[in-house]
mmCIF file of the N, C-alpha and C atoms, coordinates in Angstrom:
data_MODEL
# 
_entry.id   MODEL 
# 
loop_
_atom_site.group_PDB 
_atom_site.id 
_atom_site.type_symbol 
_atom_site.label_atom_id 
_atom_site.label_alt_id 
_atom_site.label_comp_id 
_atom_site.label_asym_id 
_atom_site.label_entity_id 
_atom_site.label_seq_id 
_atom_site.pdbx_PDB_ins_code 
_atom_site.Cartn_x 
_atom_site.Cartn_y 
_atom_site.Cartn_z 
_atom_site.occupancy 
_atom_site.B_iso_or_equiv 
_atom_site.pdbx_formal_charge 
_atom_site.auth_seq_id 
_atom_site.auth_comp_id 
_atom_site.auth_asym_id 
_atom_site.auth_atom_id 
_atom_site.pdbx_PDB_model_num 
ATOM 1   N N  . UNK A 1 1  ? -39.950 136.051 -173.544 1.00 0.00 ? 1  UNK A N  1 
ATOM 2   C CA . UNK A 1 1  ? -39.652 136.774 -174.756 1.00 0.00 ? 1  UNK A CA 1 
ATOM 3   C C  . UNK A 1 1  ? -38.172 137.143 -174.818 1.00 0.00 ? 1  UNK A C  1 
ATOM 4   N N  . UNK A 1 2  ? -37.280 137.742 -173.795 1.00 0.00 ? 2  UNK A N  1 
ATOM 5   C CA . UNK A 1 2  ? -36.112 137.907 -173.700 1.00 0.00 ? 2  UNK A CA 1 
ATOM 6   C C  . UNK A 1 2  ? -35.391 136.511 -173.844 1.00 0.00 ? 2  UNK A C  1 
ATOM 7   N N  . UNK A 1 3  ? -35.485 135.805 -173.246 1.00 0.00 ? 3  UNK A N  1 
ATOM 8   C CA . UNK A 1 3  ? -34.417 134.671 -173.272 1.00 0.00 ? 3  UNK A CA 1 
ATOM 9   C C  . UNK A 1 3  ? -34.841 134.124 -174.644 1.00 0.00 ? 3  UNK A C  1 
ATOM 10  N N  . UNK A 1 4  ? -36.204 134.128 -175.427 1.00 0.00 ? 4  UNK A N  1 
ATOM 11  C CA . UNK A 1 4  ? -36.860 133.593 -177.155 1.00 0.00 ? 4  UNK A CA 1 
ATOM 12  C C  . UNK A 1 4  ? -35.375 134.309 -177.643 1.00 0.00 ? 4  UNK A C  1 
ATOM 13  N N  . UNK A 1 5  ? -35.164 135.668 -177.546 1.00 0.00 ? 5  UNK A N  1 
ATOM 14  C CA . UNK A 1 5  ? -34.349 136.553 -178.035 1.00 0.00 ? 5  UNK A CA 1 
ATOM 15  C C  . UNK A 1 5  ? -32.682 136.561 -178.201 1.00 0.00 ? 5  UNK A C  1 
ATOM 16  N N  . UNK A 1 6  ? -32.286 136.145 -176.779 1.00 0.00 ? 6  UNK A N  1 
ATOM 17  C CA . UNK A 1 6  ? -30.887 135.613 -176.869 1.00 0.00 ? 6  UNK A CA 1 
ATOM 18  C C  . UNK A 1 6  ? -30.993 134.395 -177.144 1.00 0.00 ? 6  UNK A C  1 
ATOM 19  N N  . UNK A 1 7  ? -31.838 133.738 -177.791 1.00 0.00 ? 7  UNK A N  1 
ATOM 20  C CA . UNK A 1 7  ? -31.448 132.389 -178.342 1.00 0.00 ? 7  UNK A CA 1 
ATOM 21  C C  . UNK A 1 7  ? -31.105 132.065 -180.001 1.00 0.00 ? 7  UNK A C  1 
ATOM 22  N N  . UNK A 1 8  ? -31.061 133.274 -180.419 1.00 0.00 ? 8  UNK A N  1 
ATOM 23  C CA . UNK A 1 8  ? -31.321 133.299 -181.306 1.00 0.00 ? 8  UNK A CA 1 
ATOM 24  C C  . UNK A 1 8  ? -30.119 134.756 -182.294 1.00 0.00 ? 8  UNK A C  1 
ATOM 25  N N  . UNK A 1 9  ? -29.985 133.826 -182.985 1.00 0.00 ? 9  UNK A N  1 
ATOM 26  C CA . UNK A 1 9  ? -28.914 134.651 -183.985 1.00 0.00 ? 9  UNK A CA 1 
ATOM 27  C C  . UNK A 1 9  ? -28.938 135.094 -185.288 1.00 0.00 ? 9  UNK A C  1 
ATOM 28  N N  . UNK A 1 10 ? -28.411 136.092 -185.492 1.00 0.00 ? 10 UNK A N  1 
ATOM 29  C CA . UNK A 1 10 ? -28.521 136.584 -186.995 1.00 0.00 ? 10 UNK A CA 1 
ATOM 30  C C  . UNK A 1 10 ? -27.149 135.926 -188.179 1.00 0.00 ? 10 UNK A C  1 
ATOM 31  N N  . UNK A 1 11 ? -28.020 134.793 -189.068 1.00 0.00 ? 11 UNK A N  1 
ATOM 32  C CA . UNK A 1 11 ? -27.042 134.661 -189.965 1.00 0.00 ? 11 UNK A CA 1 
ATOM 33  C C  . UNK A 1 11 ? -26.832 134.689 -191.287 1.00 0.00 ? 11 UNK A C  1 
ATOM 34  N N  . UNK A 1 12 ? -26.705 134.880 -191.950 1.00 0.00 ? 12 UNK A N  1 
ATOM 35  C CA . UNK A 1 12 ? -26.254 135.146 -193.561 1.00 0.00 ? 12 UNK A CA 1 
ATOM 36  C C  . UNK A 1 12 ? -26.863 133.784 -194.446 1.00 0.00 ? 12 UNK A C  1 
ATOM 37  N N  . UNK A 1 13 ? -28.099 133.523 -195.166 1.00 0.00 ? 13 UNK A N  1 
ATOM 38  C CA . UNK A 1 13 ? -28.495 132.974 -196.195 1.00 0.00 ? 13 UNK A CA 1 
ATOM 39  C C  . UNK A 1 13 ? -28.450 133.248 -197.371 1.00 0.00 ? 13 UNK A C  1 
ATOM 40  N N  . UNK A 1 14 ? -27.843 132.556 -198.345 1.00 0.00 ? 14 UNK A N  1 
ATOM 41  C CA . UNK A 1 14 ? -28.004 132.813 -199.420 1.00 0.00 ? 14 UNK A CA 1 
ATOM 42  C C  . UNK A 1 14 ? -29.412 132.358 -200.441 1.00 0.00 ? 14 UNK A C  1 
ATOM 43  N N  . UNK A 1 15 ? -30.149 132.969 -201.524 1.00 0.00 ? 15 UNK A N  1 
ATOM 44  C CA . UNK A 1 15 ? -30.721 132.531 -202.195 1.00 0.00 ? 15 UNK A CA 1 
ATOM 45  C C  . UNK A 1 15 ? -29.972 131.694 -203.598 1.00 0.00 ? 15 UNK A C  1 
ATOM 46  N N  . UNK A 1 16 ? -29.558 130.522 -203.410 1.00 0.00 ? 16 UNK A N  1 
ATOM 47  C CA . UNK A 1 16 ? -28.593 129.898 -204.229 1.00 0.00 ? 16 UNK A CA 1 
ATOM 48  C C  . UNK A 1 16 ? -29.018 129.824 -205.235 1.00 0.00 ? 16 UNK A C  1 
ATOM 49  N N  . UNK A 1 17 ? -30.781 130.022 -206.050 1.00 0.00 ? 17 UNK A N  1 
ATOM 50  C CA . UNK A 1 17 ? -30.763 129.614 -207.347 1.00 0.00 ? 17 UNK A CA 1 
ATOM 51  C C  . UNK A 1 17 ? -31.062 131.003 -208.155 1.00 0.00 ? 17 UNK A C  1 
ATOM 52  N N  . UNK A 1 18 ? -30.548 132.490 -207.251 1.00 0.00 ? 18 UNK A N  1 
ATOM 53  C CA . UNK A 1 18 ? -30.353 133.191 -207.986 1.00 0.00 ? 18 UNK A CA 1 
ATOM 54  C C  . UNK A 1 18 ? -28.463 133.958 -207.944 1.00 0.00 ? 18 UNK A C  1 
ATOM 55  N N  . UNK A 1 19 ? -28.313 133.093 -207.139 1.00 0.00 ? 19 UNK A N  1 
ATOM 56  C CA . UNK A 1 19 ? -26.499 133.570 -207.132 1.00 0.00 ? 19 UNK A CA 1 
ATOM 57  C C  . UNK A 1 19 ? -26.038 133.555 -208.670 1.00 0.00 ? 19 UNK A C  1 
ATOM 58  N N  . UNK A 1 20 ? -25.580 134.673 -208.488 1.00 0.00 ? 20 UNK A N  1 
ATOM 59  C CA . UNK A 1 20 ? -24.791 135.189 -210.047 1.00 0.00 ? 20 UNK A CA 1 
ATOM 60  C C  . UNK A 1 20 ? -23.129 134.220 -209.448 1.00 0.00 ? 20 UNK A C  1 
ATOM 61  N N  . UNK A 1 21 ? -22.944 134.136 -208.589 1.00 0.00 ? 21 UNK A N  1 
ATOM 62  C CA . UNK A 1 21 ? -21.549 133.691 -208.277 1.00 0.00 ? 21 UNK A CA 1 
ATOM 63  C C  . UNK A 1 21 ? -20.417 134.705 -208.596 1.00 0.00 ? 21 UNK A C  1 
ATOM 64  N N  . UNK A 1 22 ? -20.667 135.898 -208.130 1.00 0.00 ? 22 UNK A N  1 
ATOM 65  C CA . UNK A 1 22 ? -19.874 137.180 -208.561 1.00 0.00 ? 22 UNK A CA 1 
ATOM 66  C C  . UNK A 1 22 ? -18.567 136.979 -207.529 1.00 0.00 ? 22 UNK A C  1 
ATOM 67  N N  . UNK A 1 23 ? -18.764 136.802 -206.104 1.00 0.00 ? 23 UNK A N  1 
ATOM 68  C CA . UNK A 1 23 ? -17.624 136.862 -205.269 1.00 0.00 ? 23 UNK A CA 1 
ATOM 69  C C  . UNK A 1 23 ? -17.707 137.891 -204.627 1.00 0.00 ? 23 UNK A C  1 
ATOM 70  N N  . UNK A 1 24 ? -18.103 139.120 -204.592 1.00 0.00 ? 24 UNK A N  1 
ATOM 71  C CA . UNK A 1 24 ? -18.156 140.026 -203.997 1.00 0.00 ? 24 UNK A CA 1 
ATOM 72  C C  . UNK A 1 24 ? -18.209 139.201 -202.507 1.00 0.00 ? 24 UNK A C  1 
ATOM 73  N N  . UNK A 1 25 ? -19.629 138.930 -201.977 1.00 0.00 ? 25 UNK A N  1 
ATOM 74  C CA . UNK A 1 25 ? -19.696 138.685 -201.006 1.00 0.00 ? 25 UNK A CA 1 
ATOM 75  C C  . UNK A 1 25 ? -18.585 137.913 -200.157 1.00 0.00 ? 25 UNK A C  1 
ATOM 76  N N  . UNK A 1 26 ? -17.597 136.697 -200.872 1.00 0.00 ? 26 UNK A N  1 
ATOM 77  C CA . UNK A 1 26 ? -16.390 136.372 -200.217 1.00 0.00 ? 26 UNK A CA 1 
ATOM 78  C C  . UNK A 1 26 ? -15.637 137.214 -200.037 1.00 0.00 ? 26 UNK A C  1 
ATOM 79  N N  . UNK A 1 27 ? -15.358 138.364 -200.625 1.00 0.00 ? 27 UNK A N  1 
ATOM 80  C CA . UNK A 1 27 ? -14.286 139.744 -200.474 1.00 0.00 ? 27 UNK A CA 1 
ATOM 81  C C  . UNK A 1 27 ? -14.625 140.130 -199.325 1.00 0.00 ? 27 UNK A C  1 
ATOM 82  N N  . UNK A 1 28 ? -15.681 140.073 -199.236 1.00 0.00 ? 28 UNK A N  1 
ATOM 83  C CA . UNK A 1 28 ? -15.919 140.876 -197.489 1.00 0.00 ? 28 UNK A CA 1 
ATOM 84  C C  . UNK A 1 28 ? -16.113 140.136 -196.432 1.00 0.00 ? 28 UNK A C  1 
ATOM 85  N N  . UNK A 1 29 ? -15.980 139.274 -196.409 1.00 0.00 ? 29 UNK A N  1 
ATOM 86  C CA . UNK A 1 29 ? -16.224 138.741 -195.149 1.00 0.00 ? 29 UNK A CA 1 
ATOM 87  C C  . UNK A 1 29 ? -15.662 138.315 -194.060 1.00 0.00 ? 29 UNK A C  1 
ATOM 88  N N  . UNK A 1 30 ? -15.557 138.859 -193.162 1.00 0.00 ? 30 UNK A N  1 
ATOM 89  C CA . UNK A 1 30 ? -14.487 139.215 -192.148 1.00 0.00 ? 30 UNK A CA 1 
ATOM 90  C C  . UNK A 1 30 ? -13.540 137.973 -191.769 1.00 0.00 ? 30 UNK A C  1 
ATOM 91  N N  . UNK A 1 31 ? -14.570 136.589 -191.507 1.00 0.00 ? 31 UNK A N  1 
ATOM 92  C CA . UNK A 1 31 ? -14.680 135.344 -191.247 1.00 0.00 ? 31 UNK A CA 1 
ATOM 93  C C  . UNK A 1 31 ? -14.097 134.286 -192.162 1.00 0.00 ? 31 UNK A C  1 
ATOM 94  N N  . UNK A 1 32 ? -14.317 134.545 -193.213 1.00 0.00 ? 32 UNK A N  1 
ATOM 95  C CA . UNK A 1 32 ? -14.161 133.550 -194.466 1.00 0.00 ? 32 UNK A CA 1 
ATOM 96  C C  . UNK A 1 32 ? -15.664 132.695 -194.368 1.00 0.00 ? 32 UNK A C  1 
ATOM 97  N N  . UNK A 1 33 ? -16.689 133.157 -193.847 1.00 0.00 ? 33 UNK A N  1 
ATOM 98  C CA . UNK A 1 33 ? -17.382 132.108 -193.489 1.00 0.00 ? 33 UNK A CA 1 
ATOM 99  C C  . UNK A 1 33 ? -18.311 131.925 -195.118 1.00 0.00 ? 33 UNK A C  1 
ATOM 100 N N  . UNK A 1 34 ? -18.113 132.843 -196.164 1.00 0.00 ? 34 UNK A N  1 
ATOM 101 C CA . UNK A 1 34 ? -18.666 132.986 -197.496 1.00 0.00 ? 34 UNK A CA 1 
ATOM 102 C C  . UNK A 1 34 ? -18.212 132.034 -198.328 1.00 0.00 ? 34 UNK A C  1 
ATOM 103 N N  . UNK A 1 35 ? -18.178 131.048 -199.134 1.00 0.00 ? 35 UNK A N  1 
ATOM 104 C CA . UNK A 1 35 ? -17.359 130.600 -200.383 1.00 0.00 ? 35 UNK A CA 1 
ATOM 105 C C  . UNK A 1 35 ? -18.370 130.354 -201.346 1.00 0.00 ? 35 UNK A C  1 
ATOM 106 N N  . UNK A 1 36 ? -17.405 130.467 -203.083 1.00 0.00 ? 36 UNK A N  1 
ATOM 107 C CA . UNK A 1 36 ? -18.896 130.128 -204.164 1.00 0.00 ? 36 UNK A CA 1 
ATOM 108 C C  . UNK A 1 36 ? -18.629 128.504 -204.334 1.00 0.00 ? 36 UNK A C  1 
ATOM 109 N N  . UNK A 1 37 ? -19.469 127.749 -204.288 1.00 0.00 ? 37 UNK A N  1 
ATOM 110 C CA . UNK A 1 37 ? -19.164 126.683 -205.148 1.00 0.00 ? 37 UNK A CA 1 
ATOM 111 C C  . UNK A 1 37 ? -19.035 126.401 -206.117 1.00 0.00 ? 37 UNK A C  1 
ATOM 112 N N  . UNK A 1 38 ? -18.081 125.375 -206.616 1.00 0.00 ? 38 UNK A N  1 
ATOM 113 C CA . UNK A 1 38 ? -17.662 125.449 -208.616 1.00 0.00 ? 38 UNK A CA 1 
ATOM 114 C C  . UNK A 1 38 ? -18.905 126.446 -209.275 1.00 0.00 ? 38 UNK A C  1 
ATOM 115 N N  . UNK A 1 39 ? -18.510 127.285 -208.516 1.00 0.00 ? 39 UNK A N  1 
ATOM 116 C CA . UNK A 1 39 ? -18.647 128.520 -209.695 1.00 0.00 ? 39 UNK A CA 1 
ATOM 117 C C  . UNK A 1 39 ? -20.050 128.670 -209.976 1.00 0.00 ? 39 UNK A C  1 
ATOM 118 N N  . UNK A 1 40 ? -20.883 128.374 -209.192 1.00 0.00 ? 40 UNK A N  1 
ATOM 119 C CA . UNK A 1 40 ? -22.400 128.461 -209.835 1.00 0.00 ? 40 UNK A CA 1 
ATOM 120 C C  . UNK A 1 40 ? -23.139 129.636 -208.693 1.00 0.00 ? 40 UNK A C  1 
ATOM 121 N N  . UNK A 1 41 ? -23.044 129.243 -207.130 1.00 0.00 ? 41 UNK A N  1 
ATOM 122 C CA . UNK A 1 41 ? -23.308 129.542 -206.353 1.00 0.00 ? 41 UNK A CA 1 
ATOM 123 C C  . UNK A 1 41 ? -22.660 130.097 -204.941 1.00 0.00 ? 41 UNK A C  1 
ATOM 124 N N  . UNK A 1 42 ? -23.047 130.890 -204.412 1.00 0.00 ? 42 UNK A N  1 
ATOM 125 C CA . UNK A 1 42 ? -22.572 131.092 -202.899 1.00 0.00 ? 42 UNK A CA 1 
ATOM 126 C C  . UNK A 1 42 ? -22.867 130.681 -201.801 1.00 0.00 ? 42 UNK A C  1 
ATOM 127 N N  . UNK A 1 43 ? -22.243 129.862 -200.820 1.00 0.00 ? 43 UNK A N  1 
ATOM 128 C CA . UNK A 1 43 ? -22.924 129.397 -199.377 1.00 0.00 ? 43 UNK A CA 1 
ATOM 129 C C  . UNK A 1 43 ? -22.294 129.842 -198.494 1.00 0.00 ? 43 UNK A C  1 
ATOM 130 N N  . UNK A 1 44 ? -22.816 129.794 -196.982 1.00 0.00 ? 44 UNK A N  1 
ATOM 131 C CA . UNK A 1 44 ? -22.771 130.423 -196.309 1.00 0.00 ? 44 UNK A CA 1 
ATOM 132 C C  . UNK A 1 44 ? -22.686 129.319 -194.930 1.00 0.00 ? 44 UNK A C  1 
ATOM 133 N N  . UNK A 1 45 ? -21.176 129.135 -194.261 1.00 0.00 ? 45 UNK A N  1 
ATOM 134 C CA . UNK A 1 45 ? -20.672 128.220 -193.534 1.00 0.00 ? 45 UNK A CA 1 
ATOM 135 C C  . UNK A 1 45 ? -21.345 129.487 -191.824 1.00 0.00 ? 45 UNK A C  1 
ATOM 136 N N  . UNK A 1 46 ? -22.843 128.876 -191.411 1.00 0.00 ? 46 UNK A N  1 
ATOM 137 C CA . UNK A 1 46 ? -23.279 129.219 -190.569 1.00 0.00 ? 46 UNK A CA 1 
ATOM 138 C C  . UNK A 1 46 ? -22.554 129.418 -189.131 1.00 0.00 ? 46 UNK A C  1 
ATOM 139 N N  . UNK A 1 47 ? -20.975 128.301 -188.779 1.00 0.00 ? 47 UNK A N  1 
ATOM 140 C CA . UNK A 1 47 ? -21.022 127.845 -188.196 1.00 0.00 ? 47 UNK A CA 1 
ATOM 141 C C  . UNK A 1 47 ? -19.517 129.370 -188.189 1.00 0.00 ? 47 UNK A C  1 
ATOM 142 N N  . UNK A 1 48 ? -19.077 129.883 -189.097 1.00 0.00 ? 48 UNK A N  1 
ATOM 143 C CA . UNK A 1 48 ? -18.395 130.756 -189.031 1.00 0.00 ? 48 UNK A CA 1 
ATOM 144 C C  . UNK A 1 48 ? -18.999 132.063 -188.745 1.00 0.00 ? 48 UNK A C  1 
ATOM 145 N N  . UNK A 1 49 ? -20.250 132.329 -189.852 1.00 0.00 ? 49 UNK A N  1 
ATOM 146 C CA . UNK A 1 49 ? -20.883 133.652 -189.426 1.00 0.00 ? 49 UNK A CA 1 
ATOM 147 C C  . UNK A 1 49 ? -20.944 134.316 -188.432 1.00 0.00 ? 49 UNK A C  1 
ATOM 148 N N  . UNK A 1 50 ? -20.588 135.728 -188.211 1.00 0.00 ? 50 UNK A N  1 
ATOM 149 C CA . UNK A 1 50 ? -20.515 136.442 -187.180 1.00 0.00 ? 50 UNK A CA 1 
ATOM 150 C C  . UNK A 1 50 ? -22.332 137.303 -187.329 1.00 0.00 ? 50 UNK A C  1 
ATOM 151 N N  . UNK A 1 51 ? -23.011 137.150 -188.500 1.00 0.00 ? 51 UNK A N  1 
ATOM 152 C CA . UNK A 1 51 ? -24.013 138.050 -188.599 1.00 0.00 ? 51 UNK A CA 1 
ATOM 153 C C  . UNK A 1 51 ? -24.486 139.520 -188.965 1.00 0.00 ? 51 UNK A C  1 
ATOM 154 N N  . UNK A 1 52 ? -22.763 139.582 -189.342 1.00 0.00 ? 52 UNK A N  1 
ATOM 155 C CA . UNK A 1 52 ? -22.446 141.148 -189.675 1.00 0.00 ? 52 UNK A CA 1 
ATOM 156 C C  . UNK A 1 52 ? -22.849 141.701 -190.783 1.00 0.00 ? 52 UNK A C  1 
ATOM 157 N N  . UNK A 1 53 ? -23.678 141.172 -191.842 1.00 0.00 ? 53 UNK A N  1 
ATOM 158 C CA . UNK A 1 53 ? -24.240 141.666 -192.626 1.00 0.00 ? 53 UNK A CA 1 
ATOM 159 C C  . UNK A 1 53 ? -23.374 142.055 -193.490 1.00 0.00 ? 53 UNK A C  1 
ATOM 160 N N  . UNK A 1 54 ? -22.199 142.387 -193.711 1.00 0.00 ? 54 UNK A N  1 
ATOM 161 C CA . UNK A 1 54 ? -21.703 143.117 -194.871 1.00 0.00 ? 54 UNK A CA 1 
ATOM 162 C C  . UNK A 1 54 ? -22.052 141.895 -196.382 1.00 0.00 ? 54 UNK A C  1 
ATOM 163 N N  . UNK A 1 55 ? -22.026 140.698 -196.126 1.00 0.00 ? 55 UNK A N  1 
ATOM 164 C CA . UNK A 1 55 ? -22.335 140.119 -197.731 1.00 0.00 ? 55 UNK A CA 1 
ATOM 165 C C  . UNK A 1 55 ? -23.545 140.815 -198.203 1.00 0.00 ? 55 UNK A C  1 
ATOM 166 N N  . UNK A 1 56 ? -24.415 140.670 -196.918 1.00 0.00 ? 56 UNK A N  1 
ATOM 167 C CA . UNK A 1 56 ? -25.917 141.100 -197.798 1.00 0.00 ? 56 UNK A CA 1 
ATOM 168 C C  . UNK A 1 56 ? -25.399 142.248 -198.133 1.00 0.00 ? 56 UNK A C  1 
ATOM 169 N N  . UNK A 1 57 ? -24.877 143.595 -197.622 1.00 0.00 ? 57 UNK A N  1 
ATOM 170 C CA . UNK A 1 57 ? -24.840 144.611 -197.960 1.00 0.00 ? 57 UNK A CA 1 
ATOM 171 C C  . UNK A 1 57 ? -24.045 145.345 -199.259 1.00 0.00 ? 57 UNK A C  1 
ATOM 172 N N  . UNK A 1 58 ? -23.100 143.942 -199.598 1.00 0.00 ? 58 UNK A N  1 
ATOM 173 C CA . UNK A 1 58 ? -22.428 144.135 -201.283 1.00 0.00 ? 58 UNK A CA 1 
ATOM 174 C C  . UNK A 1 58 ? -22.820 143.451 -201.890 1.00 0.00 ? 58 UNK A C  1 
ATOM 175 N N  . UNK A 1 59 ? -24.119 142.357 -201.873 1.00 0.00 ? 59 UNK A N  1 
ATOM 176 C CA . UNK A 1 59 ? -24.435 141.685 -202.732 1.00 0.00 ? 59 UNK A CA 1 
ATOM 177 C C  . UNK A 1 59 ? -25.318 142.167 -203.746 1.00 0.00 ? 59 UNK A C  1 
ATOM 178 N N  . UNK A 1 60 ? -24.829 142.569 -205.687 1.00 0.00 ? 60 UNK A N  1 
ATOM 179 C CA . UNK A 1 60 ? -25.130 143.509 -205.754 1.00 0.00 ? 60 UNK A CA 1 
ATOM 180 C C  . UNK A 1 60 ? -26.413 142.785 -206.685 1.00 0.00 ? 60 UNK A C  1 
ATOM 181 N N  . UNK A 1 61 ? -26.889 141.451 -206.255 1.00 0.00 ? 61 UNK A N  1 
ATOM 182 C CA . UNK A 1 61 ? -28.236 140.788 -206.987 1.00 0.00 ? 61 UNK A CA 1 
ATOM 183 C C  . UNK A 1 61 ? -28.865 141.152 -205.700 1.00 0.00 ? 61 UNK A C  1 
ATOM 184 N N  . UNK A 1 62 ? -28.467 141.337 -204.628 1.00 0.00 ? 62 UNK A N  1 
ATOM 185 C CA . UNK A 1 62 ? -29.768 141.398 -203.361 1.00 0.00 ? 62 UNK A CA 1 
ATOM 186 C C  . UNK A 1 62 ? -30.099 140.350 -202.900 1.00 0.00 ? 62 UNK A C  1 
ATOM 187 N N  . UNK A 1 63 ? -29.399 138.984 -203.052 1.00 0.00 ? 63 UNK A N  1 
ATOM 188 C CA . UNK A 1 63 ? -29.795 137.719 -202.926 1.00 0.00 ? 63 UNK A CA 1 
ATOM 189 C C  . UNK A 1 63 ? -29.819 137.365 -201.413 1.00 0.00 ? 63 UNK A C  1 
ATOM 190 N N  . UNK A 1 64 ? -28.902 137.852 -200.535 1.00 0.00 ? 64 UNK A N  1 
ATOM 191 C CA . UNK A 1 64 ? -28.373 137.365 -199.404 1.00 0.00 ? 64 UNK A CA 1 
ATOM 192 C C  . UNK A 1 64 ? -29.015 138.112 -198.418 1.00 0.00 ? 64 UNK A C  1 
ATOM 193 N N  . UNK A 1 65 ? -29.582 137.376 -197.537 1.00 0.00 ? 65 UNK A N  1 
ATOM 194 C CA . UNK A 1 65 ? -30.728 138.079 -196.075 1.00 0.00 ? 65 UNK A CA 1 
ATOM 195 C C  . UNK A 1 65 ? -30.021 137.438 -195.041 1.00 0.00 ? 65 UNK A C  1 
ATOM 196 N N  . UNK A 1 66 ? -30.203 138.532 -193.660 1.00 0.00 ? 66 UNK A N  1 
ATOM 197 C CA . UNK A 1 66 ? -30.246 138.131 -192.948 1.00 0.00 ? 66 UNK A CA 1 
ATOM 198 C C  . UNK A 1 66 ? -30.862 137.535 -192.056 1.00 0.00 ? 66 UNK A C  1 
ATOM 199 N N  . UNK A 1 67 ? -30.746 136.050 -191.558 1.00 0.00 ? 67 UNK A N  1 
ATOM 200 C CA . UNK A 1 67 ? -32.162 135.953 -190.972 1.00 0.00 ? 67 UNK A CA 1 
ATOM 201 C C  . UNK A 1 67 ? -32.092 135.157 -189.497 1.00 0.00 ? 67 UNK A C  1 
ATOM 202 N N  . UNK A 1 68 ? -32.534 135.657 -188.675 1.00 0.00 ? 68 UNK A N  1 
ATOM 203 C CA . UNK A 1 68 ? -32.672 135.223 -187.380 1.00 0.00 ? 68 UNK A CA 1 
ATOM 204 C C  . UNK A 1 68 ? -32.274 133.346 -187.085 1.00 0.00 ? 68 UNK A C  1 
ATOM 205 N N  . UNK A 1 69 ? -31.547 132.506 -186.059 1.00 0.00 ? 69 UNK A N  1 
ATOM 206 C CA . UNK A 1 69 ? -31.481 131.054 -186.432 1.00 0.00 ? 69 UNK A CA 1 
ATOM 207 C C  . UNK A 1 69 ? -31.337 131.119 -185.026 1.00 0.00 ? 69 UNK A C  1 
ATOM 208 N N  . UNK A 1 70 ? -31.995 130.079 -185.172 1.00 0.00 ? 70 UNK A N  1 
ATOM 209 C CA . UNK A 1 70 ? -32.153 129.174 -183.183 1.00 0.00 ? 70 UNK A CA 1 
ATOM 210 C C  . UNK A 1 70 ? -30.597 128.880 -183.146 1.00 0.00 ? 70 UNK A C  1 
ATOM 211 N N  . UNK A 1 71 ? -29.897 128.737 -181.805 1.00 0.00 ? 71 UNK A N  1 
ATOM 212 C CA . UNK A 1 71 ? -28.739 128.436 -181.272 1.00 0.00 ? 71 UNK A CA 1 
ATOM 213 C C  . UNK A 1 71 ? -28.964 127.212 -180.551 1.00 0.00 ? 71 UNK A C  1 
# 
């Protein structure tokens, strides 16, 4: 169960087919690991994520979870 645990990381998903494409969430992100695409949507470059939650936490549709990812 411990080692299930450090295998595993918290990272930033977006729900892309309700992204307003506001930007907020790129403003905060420590990483740059946030960008919108032409303008429709937001993704989320896993490979930058630190897991820190602040997108979900200004995203002000609620779209963005954090969610556990195998390493």
């Amino acid at each position: 169960m411990i080692e299930e645990k450090l295998r595993k990381k918290r990272k930033a998903q977006v729900a892309q087919a309700d992204c307003v494409a506001c930007g907020s969430c790129v403003k905060v992100c420590p990483k740059g690991a946030v960008k919108v695409y032409r303008g429709l949507y937001a993704q989320v470059d896993e490979a930058l994520c630190i897991g820190c939650g602040r997108c979900a936490a200004e995203c002000p549709a609620a779209i963005i979870e954090m969610s556990e990812v195998a390493l």
